[in-house]
C-alpha positions as CSV (number, residue, x, y, z in Angstrom):
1,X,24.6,-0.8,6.8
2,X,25.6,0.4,2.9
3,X,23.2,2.8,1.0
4,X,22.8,-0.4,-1.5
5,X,21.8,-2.5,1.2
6,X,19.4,-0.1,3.2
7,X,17.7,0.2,-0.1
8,X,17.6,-2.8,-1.2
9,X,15.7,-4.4,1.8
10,X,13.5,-1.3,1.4
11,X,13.0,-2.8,-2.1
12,X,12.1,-5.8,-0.8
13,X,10.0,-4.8,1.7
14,X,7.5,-3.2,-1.1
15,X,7.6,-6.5,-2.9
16,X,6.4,-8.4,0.2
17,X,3.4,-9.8,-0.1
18,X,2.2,-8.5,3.6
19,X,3.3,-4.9,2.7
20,X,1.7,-4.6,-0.6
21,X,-1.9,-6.3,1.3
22,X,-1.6,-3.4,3.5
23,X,-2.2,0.5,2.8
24,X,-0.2,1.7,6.0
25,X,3.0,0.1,4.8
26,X,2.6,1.0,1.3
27,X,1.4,4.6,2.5
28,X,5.0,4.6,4.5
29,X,6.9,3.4,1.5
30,X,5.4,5.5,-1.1
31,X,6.8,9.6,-1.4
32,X,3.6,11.3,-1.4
33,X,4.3,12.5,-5.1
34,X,5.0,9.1,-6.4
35,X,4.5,8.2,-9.6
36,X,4.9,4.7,-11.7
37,X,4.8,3.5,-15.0
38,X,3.9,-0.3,-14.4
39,X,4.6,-2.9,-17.0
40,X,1.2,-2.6,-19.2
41,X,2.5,1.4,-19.6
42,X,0.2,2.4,-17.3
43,X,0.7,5.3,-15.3
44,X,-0.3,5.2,-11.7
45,X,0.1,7.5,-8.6
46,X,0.3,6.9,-5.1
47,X,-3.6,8.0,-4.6
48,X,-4.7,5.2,-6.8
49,X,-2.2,2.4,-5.4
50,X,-3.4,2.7,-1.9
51,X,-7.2,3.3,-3.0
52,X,-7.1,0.3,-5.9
53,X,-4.5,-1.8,-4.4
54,X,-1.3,-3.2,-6.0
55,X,-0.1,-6.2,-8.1
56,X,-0.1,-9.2,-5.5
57,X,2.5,-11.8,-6.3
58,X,4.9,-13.7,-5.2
59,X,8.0,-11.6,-6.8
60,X,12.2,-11.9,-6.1
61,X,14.9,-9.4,-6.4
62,X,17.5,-10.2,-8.8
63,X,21.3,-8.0,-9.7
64,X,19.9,-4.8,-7.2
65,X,22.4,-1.9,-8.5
66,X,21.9,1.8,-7.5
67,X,23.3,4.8,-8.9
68,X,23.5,8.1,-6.7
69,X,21.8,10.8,-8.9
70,X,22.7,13.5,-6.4
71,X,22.8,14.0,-2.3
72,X,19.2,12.8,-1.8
73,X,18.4,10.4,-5.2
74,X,19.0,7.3,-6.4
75,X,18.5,5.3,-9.5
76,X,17.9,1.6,-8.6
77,X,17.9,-1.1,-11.3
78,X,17.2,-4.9,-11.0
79,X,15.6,-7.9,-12.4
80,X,12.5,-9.4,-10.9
81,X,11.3,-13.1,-11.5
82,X,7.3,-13.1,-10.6
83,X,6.7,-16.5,-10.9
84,X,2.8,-16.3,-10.2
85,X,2.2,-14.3,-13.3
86,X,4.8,-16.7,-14.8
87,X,7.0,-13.3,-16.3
88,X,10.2,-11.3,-15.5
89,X,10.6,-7.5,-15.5
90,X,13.8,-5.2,-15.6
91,X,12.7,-3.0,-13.2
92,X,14.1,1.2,-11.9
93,X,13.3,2.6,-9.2
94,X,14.1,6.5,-7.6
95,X,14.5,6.9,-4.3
96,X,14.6,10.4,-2.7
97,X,15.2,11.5,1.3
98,X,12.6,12.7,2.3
99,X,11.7,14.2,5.7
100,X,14.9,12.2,7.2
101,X,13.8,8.9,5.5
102,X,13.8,7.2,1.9
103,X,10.9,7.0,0.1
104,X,9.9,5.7,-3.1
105,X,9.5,8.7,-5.4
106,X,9.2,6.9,-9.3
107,X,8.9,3.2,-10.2
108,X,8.7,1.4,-13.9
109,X,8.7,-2.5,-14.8
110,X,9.5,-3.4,-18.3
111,X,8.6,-7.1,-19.4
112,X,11.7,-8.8,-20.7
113,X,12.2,-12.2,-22.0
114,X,15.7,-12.0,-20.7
115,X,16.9,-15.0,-18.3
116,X,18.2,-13.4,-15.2
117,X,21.7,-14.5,-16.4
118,X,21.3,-12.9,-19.6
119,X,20.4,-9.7,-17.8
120,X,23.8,-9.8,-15.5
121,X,25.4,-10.4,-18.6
122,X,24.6,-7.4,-20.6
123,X,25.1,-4.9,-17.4
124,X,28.6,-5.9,-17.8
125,X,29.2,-4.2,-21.4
């Protein structure tokens, strides 16, 4: 399996429903040192997502691109429709290898009114 896709599904997987109910699978997902700025600009760490919980909706992956930033990092882009809170987000996400596995080390979501299209679109300039 490609790089892209491994971390891709791993993307997925945190956007499941089922994982984000659950503070093992978060906890495995989540560096220890994470960090996030979420779309309301709040900062979060990985202390208070497992004690307060995350965002639960019903979210999908759109135009999933990664960039290596070195041997063990990488910069992940996408759009994400959330249809339950009725908004899309242009999302980035780092990845680091960590003890022989990726984890999710940073994570920000910016509202956009961008179509997905749109989005596609402008990462082609």
């Amino acid at each position: 399996m490609s790089l892209k896709k491994e971390l891709k599904n791993m993307e997925n997987q945190h956007l499941l429903l089922s994982t984000r109910e659950s503070t093992e699978r978060l906890d495995h997902i989540l560096a220890d040192d994470f960090w996030e700025i979420g779309s309301s600009g709040m900062p979060y760490d990985k202390k208070f997502c497992l004690d307060q919980g995350v965002v639960l909706s019903e979210m999908t992956l759109h135009h999933y691109e990664i960039q290596s930033l070195s041997e063990d990092t990488v910069l992940a882009t996408y759009y994400l429709e959330d249809p339950t809170r009725k908004r899309n987000t242009l999302r980035s996400s780092i990845w680091k290898m960590i003890a022989g596995r990726w984890q999710l080390y940073f994570h920000q979501g910016t509202v956009t009114d961008l179509h997905k299209d749109e989005y596609q679109n402008m990462r082609r300039l």
